[in-house]
C-alpha angles and dihedrals in degrees: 000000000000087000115043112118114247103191138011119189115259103214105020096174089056099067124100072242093056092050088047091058086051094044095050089042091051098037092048098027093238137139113232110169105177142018093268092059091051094048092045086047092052081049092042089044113023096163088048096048098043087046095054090047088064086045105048093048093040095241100162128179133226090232117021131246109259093188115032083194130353118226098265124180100196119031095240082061092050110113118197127210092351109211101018120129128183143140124262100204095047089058087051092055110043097116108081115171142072110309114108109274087177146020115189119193124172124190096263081067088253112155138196128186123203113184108207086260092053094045078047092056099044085047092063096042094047084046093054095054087054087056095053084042087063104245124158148182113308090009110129133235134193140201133205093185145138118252085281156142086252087059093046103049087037090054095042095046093061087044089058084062108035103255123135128244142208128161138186130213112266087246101073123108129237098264091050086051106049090040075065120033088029094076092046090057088215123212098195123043122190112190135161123234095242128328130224135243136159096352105307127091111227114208121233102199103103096042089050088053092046086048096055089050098045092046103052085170092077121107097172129029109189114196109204121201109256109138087016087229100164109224114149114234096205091154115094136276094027120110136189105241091232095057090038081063100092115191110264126176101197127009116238107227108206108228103222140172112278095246090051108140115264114171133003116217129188110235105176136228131197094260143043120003123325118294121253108224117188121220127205124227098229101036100059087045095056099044095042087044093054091045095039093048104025109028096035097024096223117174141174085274095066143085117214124196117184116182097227146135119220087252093074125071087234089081101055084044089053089044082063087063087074085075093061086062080237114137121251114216104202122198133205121198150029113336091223102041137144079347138016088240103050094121099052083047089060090037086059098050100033089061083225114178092190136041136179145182154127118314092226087070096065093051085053094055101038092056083043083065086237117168116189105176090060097054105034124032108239106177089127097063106099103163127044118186120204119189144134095079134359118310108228129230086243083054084065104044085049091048091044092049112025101035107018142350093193104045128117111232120205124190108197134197135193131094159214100292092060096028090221143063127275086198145021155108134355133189090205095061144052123266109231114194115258095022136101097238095227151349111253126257119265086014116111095204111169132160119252126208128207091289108039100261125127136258156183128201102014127071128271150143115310110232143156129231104192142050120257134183100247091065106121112258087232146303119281113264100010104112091171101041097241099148101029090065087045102058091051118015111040099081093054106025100238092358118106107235109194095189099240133123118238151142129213111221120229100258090047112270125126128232116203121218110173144258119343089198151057092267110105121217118221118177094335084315115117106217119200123214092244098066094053093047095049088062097041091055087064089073113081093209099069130078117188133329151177130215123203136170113258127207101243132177087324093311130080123253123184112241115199121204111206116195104199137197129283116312086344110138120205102254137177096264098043084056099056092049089050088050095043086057093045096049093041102052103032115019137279082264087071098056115112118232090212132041111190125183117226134171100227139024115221113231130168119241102279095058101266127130122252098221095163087044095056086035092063094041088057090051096040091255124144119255110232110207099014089163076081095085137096094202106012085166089071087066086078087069097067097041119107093344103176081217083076089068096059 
């Protein structure tokens, strides 16, 4: 049954959720009985709401806010907490003694253990070196790091001083780097010497060199130790991360607005090069402390493990659990290697209470005929989170019966354009296979249908009514907010549109579906066409093509459709080059599973691709506005093709 409940909490007041209820009820002497009530009260009341979350957590600023929210008419002109000003990375280190901050672990078993003095420590000494680097407030700097110590200190160092991050997997090609880092125009550039997966250790030298060339903005360029490989960076302005570390004392925490840009993420389109989406510091504090403390419940007393690269927003999600005093246990490496179970393996001797990755994982172990709860005891884990496409209802009924039958499983939903989830976990409800259990607090999440109205119980468009504070603050390079505007409100005038499919259930709970429009979504990354097709043009023997996302034993796989030249057939070896491209300049994520061969591409009159006609066609769906079309006739070519079997 999609529906049958799989777990229910055992002790709901008891929850930091359950005292929030009593504190709100108390502060604004109101009832709320339930969760819905809460959640339709933070909507009703969002200055309220968003105010009692500081309070309650005690999360305090240097200067106070004058203005909790201005009296906006269109969400892009909302302003949150007017006049505060505070420091990130402070709030994130406010723990300073003993208790495991981080636990680095690599795939050659090697572990590392930072208490929160010692990150405190390494902080001041990596901000140090910025500063001698000559950063300076609103500078930014990049990463091309493992899910490490290395990312974390570097992040939280820039944020010390006010600079910006972004940072990139370790797995991404030059091209996807530069489409990237190259509009930020970056002073500062961590990057590690190789990175591991799967065994082999994959140098970085080459790439470092190409970077230095292809980012003329860089003043510093710090290497940090990852595969040890040994290579010596002579060439300026390359530096070893241990002699980039300068003695501090004490760390200078930069006391900014609270909207002052934090981190930059890449969320992409269907044209041109990824597009640059800035983030606030307070607002993502406040959004990932309320999800982190009240909607998963994580305290100082927990470990939380998340599976991520430092290219997903789920990394710098998992970084904010560094303000709950909880231990982050960061791995580097292949998720399967050297066995299935590797994860589960670090999860039991971790200790970890919390563990999150992609769902696609669970599909892979589960095929892999992988049974966890067999080979490791995990009683401890309380909390599993689930993101980066739709959970399944099998998903469920693995996790139930080879991990752990008393887990509470949270699928969660949100994304990078808003760093942060629309919906996700609660200690206060069941959990129903199949469902996301809730929508988030202070977000006015709704389904609309064709024509903008809402509903319940039938699929529509995910999108948001209201203003919240982990809206970004803008897109790089967009004074005007042009773009902006045109990636979330154009298609309901003032309403946030996120460009997934969903239904919320009758007794509140949402159901993913996927993607509404033409981005594809690979491991939590959201890919966009153009950089598929920028790679495919390299190759002479194709012509033209066109990728879309594919419907595929309940997940989604890319599908890529190559016209070639005259009397050329797609053989083995033409898809492997095409592959190879493809792997070495963007990423492995950008791979397609498929590579069909098709006469024509359809395009509309004025020369674009129709990625969601050809989409629906795939799927036997009807084409709406097929005159369009420069060459409807093409659309014959994707329509009950045998390759989609395979």
């Amino acid at each position: 049954m999609k529906n049958k409940k799989v777990w229910k909490p055992q002790h709901p007041e008891q929850s930091q959720m359950g005292h929030f209820i009593r504190y709100v009820d108390h502060k604004y002497s109101v009832i709320l009985p339930d969760y819905k009530a809460l959640h339709d009260w933070s909507i009703r009341e969002p200055a309220c709401f968003w105010q009692s979350v500081c309070d309650y957590f005690k999360l305090t600023f240097t200067t106070p806010a004058k203005v909790i929210l201005n009296a906006y008419k269109h969400p892009l002109d909302a302003h949150w907490f007017e006049g505060a000003t505070f420091n990130f990375a402070e709030k994130l280190l406010q723990r300073r003694d003993a208790h495991p901050a981080l636990i680095c672990v690599n795939e050659k078993g090697l572990r590392q253990v930072i208490n929160y003095q010692q990150l405190y420590d390494l902080v001041s000494q990596c901000a140090a070196g910025l500063s001698a680097a000559g950063v300076t407030v609103g500078d930014r700097v990049v990463a091309v790091l493992p899910n490490s110590h290395f990312s974390i200190i570097g992040m939280l160092a820039a944020a010390s001083m006010g600079a910006i991050w972004s940072s990139c997997s370790p797995d991404f090609g030059l091209d996807a780097i530069v489409d990237r880092f190259g509009q930020l125009e970056p002073t500062v550039l961590f990057i590690g010497d190789g990175h591991l997966f799967r065994g082999k250790a994959h140098d970085a030298s080459e790439k470092i060199q190409a970077l230095v060339h292809a980012l003329p903005s860089l003043q510093q360029v710090i290497v940090c130790p990852v595969i040890e490989s040994g290579h010596v960076f002579l060439d300026k302005p390359c530096q070893k991360w241990h002699d980039f570390l300068k003695s501090a004392s004490t760390l200078t925490f930069a006391q900014l607005p609270f909207a002052h840009p934090l981190y930059i993420l890449f969320s992409s389109g269907t044209t041109g090069v990824p597009k640059c989406i800035v983030h606030g510091a307070g607002g993502t504090l406040l959004q990932h402390l309320k999800e982190l403390r009240l909607h998963c419940d994580i305290s100082e007393k927990d470990t939380l493990l998340f599976y991520t690269t430092c290219g997903w927003m789920m990394w710098n999600w998992m970084a904010s659990t560094l303000v709950t005093g909880a231990t982050l246990t960061l791995y580097d490496g292949a998720p399967f290697y050297p066995e299935p179970d590797r994860l589960f393996k670090i999860i039991a001797q971790e200790k970890v209470t919390v563990f999150g990755c992609g769902a696609k994982i669970f599909s892979a172990l589960e095929k892999a005929g992988v049974r966890p709860n067999q080979k490791f005891s995990l009683k401890g884990l309380r909390l599993i989170l689930s993101t980066a496409s739709p959970l399944l209802p099998k998903n469920y009924d693995f996790i139930y019966q080879q991990v752990n039958e008393a887990v509470q499983l949270s699928s969660i939903s949100g994304g990078t354009d808003i760093i942060s989830c629309f919906a996700l976990g609660n200690p206060l409800l069941p959990v129903y296979r199949g469902e996301l259990q809730c929508l988030g607090l202070g977000m006015a999440v709704a389904i609309y249908d064709e024509s903008g109205e809402s509903v319940t119980g039938v699929a529509g468009e995910l999108v948001c009514t209201q203003a919240h504070p982990a809206m970004p603050i803008g897109f790089w390079n967009d004074a005007n907010k042009k773009r902006y505007h045109e990636a979330y409100f154009t298609r309901f005038p003032g309403v946030w549109a996120q460009g997934d499919r969903a239904e919320i259930t009758t007794r509140g709970g949402l159901i993913i579906y996927g993607r509404s429009d033409a981005v594809l979504n690979s491991g939590g990354v959201r890919i966009g066409t153009a950089e598929i097709y920028r790679q495919v043009e390299k190759i002479s023997d194709v012509v033209d093509s066109v990728v879309i996302g594919q419907s595929w034993e309940g997940d989604v796989r890319m599908v890529l459709f190559v016209q070639l030249q005259q009397g050329l057939i797609l053989n083995e070896a033409l898809q492997q080059d095409i592959k190879k491209t493809i792997r070495a300049n963007a990423s492995p994520r950008h791979v397609p599973a498929l590579i069909i061969q098709v006469p024509d591409i359809p395009r509309t009159i004025s020369g674009k691709i129709v990625e969601l006609a050809v989409r629906d066609v795939v799927h036997g769906r009807a084409v709406e506005n097929v005159g369009a079309l420069a060459n409807p006739e093409a659309l014959a070519y994707f329509r009950n093709r045998a390759e989609y079997q395979k």
